[in-house]
C-alpha positions in Angstrom: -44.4 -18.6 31.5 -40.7 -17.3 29.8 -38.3 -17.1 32.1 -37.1 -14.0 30.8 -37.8 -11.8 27.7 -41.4 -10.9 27.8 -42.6 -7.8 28.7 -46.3 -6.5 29.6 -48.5 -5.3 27.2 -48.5 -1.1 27.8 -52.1 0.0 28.6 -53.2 1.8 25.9 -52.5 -1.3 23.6 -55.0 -3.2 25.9 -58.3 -2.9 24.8 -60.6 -0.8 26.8 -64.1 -1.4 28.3 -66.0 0.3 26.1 -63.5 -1.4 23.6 -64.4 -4.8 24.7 -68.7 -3.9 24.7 -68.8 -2.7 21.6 -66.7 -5.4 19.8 -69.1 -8.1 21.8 -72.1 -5.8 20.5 -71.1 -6.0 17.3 -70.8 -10.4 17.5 -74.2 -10.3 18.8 -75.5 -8.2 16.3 -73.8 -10.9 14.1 -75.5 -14.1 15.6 -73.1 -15.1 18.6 -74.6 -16.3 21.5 -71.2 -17.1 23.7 -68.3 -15.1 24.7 -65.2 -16.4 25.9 -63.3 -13.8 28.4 -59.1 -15.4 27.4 -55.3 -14.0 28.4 -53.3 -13.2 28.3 -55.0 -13.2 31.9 -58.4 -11.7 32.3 -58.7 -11.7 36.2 -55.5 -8.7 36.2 -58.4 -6.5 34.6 -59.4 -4.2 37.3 -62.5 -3.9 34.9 -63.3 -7.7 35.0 -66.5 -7.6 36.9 -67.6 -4.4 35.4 -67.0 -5.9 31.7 -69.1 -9.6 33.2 -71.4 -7.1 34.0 -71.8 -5.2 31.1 -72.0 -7.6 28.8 -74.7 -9.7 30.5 -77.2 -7.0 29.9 -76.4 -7.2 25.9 -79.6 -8.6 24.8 -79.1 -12.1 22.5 -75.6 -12.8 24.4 -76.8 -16.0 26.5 -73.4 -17.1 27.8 -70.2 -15.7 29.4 -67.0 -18.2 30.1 -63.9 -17.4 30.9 -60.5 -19.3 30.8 -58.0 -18.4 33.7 -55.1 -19.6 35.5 -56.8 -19.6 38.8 -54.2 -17.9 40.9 -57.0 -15.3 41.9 -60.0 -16.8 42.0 -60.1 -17.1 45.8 -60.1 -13.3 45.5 -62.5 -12.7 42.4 -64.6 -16.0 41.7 -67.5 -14.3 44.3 -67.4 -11.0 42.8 -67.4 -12.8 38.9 -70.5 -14.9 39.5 -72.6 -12.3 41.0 -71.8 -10.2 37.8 -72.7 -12.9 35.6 -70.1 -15.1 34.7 -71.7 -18.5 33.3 -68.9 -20.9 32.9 -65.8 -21.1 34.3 -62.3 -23.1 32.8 -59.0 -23.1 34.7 -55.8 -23.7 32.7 -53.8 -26.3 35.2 -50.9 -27.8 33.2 -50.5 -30.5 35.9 -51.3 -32.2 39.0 -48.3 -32.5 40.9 -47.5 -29.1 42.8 -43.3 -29.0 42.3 -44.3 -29.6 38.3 -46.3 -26.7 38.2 -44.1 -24.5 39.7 -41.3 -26.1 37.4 -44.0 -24.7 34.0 -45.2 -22.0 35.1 -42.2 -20.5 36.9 -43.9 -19.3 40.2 -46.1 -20.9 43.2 -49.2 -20.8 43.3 -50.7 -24.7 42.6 -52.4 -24.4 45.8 -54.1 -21.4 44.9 -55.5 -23.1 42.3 -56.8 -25.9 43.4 -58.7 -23.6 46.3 -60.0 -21.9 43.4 -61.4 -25.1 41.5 -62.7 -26.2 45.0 -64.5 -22.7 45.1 -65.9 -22.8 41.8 -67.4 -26.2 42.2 -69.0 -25.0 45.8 -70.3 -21.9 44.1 -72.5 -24.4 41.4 -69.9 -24.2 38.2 -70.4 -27.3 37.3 -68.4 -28.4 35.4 -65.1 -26.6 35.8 -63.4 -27.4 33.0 -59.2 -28.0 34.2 
């Protein structure tokens, strides 16, 4: 994470739901099987379950992953896997707590962690890290 510099991404340059169903429509209609849900960060969607959801009931789609950070998943891994979500990778650019707060320029490494320990109690197995 910049220290500085970066701003968010204004709303209406985000894609919407109905965006993100059609476009995944669309790659099913075209042979894929798998959809990958990427970041910036999907779990700040307010949408996220909805869209899991959604596209789980598009015929031909078999697989939904997503690749996180993790800082939420204590809050939204429940919630995710009831609405479909298949498979589950965390983005953890280390193992020692004061380095990760050193990369990613915030706390949270704890968080994490309680999230991979959740995932691998809820069945996702594996969790990719």
């Amino acid at each position: 994470m910049p220290a500085e510099g970066v701003s968010l991404t204004s709303k209406p340059q985000l894609l919407s739901t109905d965006e993100v169903l059609r476009l995944a429509e669309l790659f099913v209609r075209e042979g894929v099987t798998k959809i990958r849900l990427t970041g910036g960060e999907p779990t700040v969607r307010k949408d996220l379950v909805d869209i899991i959801a959604s596209l789980k009931q598009i015929k031909g789609l078999e697989t939904v992953a997503m690749t996180t950070n993790g800082l939420m998943l204590i809050r939204q891994l429940v919630p995710l896997q009831r609405a479909g979500l298949d498979i589950l990778n965390v983005s953890l650019d280390t193992l020692r707590p004061a380095r990760y707060e050193q990369i990613t320029r915030r706390k949270g490494y704890e968080r994490v962690r309680a999230g991979i320990d959740l995932a691998l109690q809820l069945g996702y197995s594996p969790v990719k890290v």
